[in-house]
N, C-alpha and C positions, 0 to 999 in steps of 0.2 A: 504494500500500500504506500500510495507518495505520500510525503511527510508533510507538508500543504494539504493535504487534505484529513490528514491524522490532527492537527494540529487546527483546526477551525473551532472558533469560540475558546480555545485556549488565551487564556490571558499573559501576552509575552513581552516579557519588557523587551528583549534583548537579543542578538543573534550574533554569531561568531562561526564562518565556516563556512560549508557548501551543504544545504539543506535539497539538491534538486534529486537524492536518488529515494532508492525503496526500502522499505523499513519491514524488516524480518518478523519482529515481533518485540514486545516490551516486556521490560521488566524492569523492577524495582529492588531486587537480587542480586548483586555483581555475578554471583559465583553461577548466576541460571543466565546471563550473557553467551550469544553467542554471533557471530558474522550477520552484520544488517542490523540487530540491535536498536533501540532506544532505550536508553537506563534513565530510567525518573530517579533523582536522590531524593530521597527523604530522610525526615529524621522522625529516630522510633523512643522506644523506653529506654534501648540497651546500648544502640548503635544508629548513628547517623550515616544515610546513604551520600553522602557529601565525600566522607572518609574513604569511601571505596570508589574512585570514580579512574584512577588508576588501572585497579584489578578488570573493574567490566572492560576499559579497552583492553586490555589484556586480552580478553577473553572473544571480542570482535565487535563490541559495541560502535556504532558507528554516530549516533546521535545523544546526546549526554542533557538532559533536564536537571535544571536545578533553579535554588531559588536562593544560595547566597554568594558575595560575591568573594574574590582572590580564590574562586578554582584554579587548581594550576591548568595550563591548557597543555591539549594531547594535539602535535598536527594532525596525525590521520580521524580526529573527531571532530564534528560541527559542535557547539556548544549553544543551546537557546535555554537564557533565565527568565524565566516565569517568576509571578507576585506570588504563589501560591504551589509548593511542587503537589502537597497531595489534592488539589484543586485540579490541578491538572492532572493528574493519574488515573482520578475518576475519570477525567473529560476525553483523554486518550483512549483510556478503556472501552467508555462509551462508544467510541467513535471506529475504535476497533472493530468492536464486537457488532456495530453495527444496532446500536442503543434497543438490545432484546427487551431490557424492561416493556417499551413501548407494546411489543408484541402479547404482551402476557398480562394478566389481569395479577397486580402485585400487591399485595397485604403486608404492612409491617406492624408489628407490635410492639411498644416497648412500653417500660414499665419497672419498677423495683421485683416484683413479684408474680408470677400467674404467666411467665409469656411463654415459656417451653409447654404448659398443658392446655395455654389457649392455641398452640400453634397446632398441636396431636385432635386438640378437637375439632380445629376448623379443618385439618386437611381430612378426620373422618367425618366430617359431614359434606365436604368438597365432593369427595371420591365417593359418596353413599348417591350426593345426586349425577353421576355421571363423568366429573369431571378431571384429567387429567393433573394429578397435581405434586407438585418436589413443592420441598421444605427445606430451610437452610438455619439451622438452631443447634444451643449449645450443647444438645445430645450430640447430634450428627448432622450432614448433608444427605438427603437423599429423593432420587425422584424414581420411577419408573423402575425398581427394581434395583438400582444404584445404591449403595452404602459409603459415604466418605468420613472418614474420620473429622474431627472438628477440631480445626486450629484455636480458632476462638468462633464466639458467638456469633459476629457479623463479621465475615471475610475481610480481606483487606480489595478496595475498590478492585482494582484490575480482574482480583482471582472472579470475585463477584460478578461481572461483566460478561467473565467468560464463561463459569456457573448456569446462568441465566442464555446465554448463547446457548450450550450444549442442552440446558431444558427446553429451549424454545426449539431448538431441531429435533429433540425425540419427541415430540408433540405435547409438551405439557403445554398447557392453559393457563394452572392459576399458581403462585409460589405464596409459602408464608414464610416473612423472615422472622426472624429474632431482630430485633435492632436494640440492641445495647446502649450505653449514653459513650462509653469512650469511643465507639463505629461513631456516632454522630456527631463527636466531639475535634477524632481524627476524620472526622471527612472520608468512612469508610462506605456511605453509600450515596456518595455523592454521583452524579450521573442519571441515579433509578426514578426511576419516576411511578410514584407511588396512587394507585386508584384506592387504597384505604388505609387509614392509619389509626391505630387502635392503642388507649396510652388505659393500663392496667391499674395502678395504682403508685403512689410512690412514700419512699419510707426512708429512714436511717440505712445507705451502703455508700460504698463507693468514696466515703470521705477521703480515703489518702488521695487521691485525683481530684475532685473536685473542690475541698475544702469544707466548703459549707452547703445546707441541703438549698440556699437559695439559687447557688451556683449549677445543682446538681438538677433544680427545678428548670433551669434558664436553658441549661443546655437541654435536657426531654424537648422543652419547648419547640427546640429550634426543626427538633423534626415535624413540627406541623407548622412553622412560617416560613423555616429558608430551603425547605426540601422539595422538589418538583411535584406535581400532582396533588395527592393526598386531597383527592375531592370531598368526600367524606372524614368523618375524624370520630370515631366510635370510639366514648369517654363514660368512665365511670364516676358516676353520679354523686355515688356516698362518700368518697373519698374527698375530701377538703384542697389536694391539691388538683384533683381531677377538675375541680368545682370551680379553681381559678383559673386551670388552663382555659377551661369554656367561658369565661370573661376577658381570654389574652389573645382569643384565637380569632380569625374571619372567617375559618374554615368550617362550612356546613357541619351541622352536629348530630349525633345521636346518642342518648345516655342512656346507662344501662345502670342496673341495682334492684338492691330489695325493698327501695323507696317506689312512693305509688306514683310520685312526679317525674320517675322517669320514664323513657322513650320503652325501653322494654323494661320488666322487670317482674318480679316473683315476690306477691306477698303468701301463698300459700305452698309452704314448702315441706317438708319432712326431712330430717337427717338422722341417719344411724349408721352405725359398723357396718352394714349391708351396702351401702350407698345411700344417694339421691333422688328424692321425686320431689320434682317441682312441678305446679303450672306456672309457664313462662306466658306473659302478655304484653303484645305488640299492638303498632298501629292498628294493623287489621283484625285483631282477636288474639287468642289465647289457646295454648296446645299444653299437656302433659307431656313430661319427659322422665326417664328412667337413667340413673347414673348408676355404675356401680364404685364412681369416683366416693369418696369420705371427707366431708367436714362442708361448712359454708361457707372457707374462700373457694373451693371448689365450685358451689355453687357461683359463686362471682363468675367463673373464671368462664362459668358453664354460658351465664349471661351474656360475656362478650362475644362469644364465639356466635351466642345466637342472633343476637346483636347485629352483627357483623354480615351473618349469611342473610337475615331479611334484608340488608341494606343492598345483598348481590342479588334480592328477589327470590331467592332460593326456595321452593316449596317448606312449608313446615312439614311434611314426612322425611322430607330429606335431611331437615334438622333433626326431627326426633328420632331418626334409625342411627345416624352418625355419631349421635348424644352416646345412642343406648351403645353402641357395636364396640366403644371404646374404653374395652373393660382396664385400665391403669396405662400410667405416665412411667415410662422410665423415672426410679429413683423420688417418684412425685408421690410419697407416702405413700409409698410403694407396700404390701403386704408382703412379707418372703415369708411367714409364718405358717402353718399347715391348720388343717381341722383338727380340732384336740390339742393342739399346743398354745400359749401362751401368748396371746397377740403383738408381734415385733414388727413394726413400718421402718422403714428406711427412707429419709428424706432428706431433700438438699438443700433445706432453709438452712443458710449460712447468715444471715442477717436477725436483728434483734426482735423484728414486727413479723418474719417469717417463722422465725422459732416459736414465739407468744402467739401466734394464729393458728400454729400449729396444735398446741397443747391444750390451747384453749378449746380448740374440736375435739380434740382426743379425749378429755377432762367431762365433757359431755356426754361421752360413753362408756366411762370407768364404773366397773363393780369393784374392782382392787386398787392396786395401785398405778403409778403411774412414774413408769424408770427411765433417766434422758441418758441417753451417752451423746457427747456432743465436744466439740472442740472449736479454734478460730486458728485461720488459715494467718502464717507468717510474712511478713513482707506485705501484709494488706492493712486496709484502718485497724489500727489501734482502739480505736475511740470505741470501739463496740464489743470490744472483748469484755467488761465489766458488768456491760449492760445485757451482753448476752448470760452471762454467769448468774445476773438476779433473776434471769426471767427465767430461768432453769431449775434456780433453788425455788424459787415461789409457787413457781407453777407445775412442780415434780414433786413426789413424796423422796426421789432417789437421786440425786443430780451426779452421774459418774463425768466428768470433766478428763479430757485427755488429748491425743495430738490429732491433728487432722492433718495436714500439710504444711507444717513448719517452715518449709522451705529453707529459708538460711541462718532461720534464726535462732536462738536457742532457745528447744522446746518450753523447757521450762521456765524458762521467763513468761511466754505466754500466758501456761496454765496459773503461776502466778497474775497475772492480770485479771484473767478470767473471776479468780477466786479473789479480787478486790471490793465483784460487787457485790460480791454472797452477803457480807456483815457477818460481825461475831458473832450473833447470838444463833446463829443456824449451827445445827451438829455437824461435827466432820467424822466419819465413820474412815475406817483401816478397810481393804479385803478381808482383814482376819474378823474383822467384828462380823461380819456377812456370814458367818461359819451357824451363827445361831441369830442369825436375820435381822433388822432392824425394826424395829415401834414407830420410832419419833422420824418424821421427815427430818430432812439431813444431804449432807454431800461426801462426795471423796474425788480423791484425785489417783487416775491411775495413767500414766503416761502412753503407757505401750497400748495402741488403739487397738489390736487383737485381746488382749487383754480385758482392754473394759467391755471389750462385747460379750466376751468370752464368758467373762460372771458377771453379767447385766440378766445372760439367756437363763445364767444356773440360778440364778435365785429368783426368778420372776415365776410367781405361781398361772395356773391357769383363770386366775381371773384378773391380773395382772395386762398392765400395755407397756411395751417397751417400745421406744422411739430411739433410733438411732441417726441423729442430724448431723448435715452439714457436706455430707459429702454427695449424695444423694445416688447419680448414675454413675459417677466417676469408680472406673477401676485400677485406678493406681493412687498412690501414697508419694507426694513429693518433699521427699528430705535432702535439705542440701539444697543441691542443683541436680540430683538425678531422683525419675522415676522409680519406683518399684511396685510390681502388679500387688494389687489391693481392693478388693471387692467390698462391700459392707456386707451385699446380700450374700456373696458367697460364704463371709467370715459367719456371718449368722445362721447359713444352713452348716458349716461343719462344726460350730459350739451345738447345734439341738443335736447333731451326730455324735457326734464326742459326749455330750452327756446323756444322750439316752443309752451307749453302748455302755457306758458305765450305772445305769438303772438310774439316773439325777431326774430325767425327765420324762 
């Protein structure tokens, strides 16, 4: 493709070189350079593409993007500075790929909480009424039979362009993405042009990046004023910041909740250990649905989705088969538990309002007790370790505290942190005390995260819930700088294995 024509609505200050040949392909990778090339630098968390602009010509880059200045210059490379490199990376991408958003009916969600189980429900109720559909979320990428592993939540623009290319050539129709605040912060979907945009709720995360939650709200925002499209903006209603975005936005609205003033919503509902039955009511009337999802952010979550698909005019059968046909969310309170054993979910509330929503459903269906294993992730906000640690002792009879992914810091400083917000006056119980059970609600610390699950499973009777948070679908354990394979659900089906072969369970 000529490079004049890759390069339209890019914003360019500057040009240095011979820009008249064809360009192979882009990248923003030195080391994935090759002959014909454009290398966009960026700059990322760890490493600035600026520093490697050497290596891509090395490698045969022939065209070099960048956006600050004293590059050293390469003769055999053109060099054009852009105001903007990842502004242009999108717009390259776009332009590459030949702008597939356009083609495709695109969904983004973002939000603190709910966007991985609003994305599993709209693509089953998408695919219930016929329609071809990929999803691009912090489980995985996958369209048509396709499985990608997930870099992060919202790819970085280019891969995204090109993502949305290869769905719009195997026939998909409709994609939902995840859109995360750092994607919209780093201008990760920049280019896409968005037909609905769906903003879930928003809560305490994310502070080591953005600061403070006004900042954290400013940018959500930005994906329904500075993002293409987004005709529609399907917003929950009950949520307080949901409430302001629809006083900040122009973009036509539809709100969703368990309130009677919104657009759709559910004042008659049921929840139990079995699932959900709601009747859901829209513009046009009101339909029953069957979940065998658990708890009433669920039901939220259930909302948007539905939300979302009357906004696509979607028959309500199609919603209510799609609703029903989607028996659990990866790692989304998740049951790994069996009939007869001792009720254990597995979930990936990493955040202070996703742990307390969680418990507080669970807490609603308790005949026993109620045991957390939980941790906070290292090299992330700070600010929430404390606050995740009260909301654990308060709202557990059992609060087992230990590592989740440390990453580089040391463990136990964390678990220290954690145990700041508990307060003196809560009990702190040994493993060894657990030998003849506990009375009095209470906490302990045990480090080793196979560990705490391990005697979370053996002493939880059968009327007993056990929740094990924070990690939720994730199957590795990151200590240090390197992974190691680590399942929750797996660890929880070999502790019932291990102590039932020993008669515990």
């Amino acid at each position: 493709m000529k490079l004049s024509r890759l390069l339209s609505k890019v914003d360019v200050l500057g040009i240095s070189g011979d820009i008249s040949g064809d360009v192979s392909d882009i990248c923003y990778d030195s080391r994935k350079c090759r002959e014909g090339s454009i290398f966009v630098a960026i700059a990322g968390a760890e490493f600035n593409g600026h520093d490697f602009v050497r290596d891509a010509v090395k490698k045969g880059a022939g065209y070099i993007v960048h956006d600050e200045g004293n590059i050293p210059a390469e003769p055999s490379a053109a060099f054009i500075r852009v105001k903007d490199s990842r502004l242009a990376l999108g717009r390259l991408g776009k332009n590459f790929y030949g702008n597939p958003s356009r083609d495709l009916c695109l969904i983004g969600v973002t939000g603190t909480n709910g966007k991985t189980t609003v994305a599993y429900l709209l693509e089953s109720i998408l695919e219930s009424a016929g329609f071809c559909t990929g999803v691009t979320g912090t489980v995985n990428y996958r369209y048509k039979g396709n499985l990608f592993p997930a870099s992060h939540t919202t790819p970085e623009s280019l891969d995204l362009h090109r993502m949305l290319r290869e769905m719009v050539d195997a026939g998909v129709t409709h994609v939902v993405m995840e859109v995360s605040s750092h994607a919209i912060d780093l201008k990760r979907i920049y280019g896409c042009e968005y037909d609905i945009g769906i903003f879930t709720n928003l809560s305490r995360e994310h502070l080591d990046y953005h600061h403070t939650m006004e900042e954290y709200f400013l940018v959500k925002k930005r994906f329904f004023t500075d993002v293409p499209g987004g005709r529609v903006a399907v917003v929950n209603g009950d949520d307080p910041w949901g409430v302001r975005l629809l006083d900040e936005i122009k973009t036509p609205s539809v709100t969703f909740g368990v309130g009677e003033l919104c657009d759709v919503s559910s004042t008659d509902f049921t929840l139990s250990m079995d699932g959900i039955g709601a009747n859901i009511k829209g513009p046009d009337g009101g339909f029953w649905v069957s979940s065998a999802m658990v708890g009433k952010f669920n039901l939220y979550n259930i909302l948007a989705a539905a939300a979302t698909a009357m906004s696509l005019r979607i028959p309500e059968e199609y919603i209510r088969s799609g609703i029903g046909a989607l028996e659990t969310v990866p790692g989304r309170l998740e049951r790994v538990s069996k009939p007869g054993e001792s009720a254990v979910f597995v979930d990936y509330a990493h955040t202070g309002d996703a742990l307390k929503k969680v418990l507080e459903n669970l807490s609603d269906f308790k005949e026993g007790r109620i045991i957390t294993v939980f941790g906070c992730g290292g090299d992330r906000d700070r600010t929430k370790r404390p606050v995740m640690g009260k909301i654990a002792a308060t709202l557990s009879d059992l609060a087992i505290i230990t590592s989740d992914n440390p990453r580089t810091e040391d463990p136990s400083k964390i678990l220290d942190e954690i145990e700041m917000g508990i307060g003196t006056d809560s009990n702190k119980y040994s493993p060894e005390d657990m030998i003849s059970g506990f009375n009095e609600k209470g906490y302990m610390i045990i480090a080793d995260r196979r560990a705490a699950i391990d005697l979370a499973v053996s002493i939880a009777g059968k009327s007993d819930i056990v929740l094990v948070a924070g990690k939720g679908h994730e199957d590795y354990q990151i200590i240090g700088t390197r992974k190691f394979p680590f399942d929750d659900r797996v660890v929880v089906r070999e502790a019932f294995s291990s102590h039932r072969s020993r008669g515990m369970c």
